[in-house]
C-alpha positions as CSV (number, residue, x, y, z in Angstrom):
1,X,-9.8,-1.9,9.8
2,X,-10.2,0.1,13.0
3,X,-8.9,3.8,13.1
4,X,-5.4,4.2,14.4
5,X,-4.6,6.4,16.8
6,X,-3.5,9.2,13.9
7,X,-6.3,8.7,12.0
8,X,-8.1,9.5,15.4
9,X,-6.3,12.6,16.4
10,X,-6.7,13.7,12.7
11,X,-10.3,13.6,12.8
12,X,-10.9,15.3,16.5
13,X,-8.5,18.1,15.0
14,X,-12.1,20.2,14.0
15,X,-13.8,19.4,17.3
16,X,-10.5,20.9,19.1
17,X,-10.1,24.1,17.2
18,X,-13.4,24.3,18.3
19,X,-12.8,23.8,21.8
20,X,-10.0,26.1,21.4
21,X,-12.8,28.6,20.6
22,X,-14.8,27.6,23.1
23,X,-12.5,28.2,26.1
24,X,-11.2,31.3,24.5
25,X,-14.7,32.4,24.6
26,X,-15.4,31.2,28.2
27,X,-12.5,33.3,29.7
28,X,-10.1,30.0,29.8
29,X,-7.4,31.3,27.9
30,X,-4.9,29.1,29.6
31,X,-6.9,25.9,28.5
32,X,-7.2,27.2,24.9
33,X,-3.2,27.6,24.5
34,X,-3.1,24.0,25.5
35,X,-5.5,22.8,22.7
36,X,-3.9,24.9,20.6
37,X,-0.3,23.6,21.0
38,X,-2.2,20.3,21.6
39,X,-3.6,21.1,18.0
40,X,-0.1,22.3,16.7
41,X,1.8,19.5,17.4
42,X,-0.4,16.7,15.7
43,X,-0.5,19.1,12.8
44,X,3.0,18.9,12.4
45,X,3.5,15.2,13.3
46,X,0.2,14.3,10.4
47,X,2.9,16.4,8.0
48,X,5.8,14.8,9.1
49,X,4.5,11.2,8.4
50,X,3.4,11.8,5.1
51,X,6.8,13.7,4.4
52,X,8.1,10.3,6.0
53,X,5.4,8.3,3.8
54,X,6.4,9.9,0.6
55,X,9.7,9.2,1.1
56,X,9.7,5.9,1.9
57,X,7.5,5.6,-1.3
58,X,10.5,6.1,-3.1
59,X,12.6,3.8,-2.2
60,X,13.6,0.3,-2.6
61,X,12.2,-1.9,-0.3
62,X,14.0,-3.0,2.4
63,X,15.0,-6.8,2.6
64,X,15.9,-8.5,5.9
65,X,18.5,-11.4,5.6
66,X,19.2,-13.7,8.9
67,X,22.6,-14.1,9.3
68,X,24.2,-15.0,12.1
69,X,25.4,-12.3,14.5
70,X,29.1,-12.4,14.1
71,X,28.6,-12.1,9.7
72,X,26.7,-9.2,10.6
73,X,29.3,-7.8,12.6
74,X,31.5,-8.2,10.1
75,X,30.2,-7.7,7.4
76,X,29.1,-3.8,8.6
77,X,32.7,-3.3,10.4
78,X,34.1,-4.5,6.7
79,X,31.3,-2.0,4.2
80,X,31.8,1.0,6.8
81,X,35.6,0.7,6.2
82,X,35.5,0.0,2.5
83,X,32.7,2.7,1.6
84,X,35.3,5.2,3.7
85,X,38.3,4.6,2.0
86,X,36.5,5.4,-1.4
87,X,34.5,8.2,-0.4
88,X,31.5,6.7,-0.7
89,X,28.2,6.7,1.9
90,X,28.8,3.6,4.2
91,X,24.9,3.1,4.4
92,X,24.4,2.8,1.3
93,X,27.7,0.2,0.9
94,X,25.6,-3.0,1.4
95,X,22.6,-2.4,-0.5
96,X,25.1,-1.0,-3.7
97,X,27.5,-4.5,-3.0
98,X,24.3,-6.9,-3.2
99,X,22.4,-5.1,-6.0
100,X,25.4,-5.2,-8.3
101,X,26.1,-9.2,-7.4
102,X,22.2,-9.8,-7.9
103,X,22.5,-8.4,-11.2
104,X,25.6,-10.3,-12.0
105,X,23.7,-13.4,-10.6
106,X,21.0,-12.6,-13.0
107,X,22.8,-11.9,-15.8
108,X,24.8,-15.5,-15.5
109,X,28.0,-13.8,-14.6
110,X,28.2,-14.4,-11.4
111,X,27.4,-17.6,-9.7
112,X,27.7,-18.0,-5.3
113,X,29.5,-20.7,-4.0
114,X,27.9,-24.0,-3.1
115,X,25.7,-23.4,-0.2
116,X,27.4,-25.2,3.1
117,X,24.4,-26.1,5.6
118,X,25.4,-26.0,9.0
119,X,26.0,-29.0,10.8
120,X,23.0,-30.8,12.9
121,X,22.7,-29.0,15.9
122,X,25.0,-26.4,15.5
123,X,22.0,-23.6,15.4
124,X,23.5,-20.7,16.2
125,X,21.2,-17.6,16.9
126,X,20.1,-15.6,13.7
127,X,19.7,-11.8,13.9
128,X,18.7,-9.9,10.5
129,X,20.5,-7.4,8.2
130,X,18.0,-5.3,6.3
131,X,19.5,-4.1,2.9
132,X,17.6,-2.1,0.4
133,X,17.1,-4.0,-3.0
134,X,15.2,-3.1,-6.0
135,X,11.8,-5.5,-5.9
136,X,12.1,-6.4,-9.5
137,X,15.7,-7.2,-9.3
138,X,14.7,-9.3,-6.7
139,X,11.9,-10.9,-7.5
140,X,14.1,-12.1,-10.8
141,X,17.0,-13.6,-8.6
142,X,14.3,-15.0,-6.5
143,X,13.0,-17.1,-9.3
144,X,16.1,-17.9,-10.9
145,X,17.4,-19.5,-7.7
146,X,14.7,-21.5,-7.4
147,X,14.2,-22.0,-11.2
148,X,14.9,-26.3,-11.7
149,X,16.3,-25.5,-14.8
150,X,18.7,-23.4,-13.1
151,X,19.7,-25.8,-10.4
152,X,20.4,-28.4,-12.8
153,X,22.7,-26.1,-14.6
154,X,24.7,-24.8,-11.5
155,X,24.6,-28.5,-10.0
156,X,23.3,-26.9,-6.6
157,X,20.3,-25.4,-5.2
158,X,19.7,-22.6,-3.9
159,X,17.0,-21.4,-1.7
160,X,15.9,-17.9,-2.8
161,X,17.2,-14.5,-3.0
162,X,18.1,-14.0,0.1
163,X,21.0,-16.8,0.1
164,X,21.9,-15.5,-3.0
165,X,22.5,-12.1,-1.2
166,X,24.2,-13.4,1.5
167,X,26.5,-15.2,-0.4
168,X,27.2,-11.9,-2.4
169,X,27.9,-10.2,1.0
170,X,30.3,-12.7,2.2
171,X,32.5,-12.7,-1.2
172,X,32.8,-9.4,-1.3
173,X,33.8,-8.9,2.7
174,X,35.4,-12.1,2.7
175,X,33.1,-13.4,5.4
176,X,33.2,-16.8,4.0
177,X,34.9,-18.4,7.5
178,X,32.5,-16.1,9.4
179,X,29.0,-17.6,7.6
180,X,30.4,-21.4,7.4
181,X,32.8,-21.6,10.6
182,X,32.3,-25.6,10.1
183,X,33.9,-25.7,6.7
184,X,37.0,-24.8,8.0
């Protein structure tokens, strides 16, 4: 894998503290404060992305769900609003909604609605909706909707997760007419 341009900078750092030294030396004081600051600023920009790194370490990963853009909309409009009125974080709203229906999912208290595909030629354009899930949680609810057991019991398929998250979202901000405008 070739260097990136971090992993570059990183490794001249040396050689320009040097060259700091250098033009110091040389009478070029006004060079040397410019490798300096130069040297300064992708010290603190090498911290900050593993600060970033590390943080990002710890969290759930982030899943993207395409949705059209008005259930989107919607559906952010409707968490803001609800996480506000009960004092909770509204970014966190989405990723708190679909964890607990995944879990009811797996569980077998929860089931979504039957899928309604969209009519022939009625694409409308997708745009995604990242939400942060637990991988394990999701990786269970992944096979499960595709399990044929599972399908057979519920008398509908489902695709994977991701439907199953969607369908959770549009329950709980009543989005139904929003995701299936041609049910109405």
């Amino acid at each position: 894998m070739p260097p990136t341009k971090r992993t570059r900078i990183t490794a001249a750092l040396p050689v320009a503290r040097t060259a700091a030294t250098f033009l110091r030396e040389q009478g070029e004081p006004g060079m040397a404060e410019a490798v300096e600051t130069t040297i300064e600023w992708a010290e603190r920009a090498e911290k900050a992305a593993a600060l970033q790194a590390d943080i990002d370490s710890r969290l759930d990963p982030n899943y993207s769900l395409h949705v059209v853009k008005e259930f989107r909309a919607h559906v952010q409009k409707s968490a803001r609003a609800y996480a506000e009125a009960k004092g909770r974080d509204p970014r966190k709203e989405l990723a708190r909604v679909v964890t607990a229906k995944l879990e009811e999912f797996r569980d077998g208290t929860w089931m979504p609605p039957v899928p309604i595909p969209a009519r022939r030629g009625s694409a409308t354009e997708k745009v995604s909706l990242n939400v942060r899930i637990p991988k394990d949680l999701f990786d269970e609810v992944d096979q499960l909707a595709k399990d044929p057991e599972k399908t057979a019991e519920r008398g509908y398929a489902l695709k994977n997760a991701r439907q199953v998250a969607i369908a959770a979202l549009a329950e709980e901000f009543h989005a139904e007419r929003v995701l299936y405008p041609s049910a109405e």
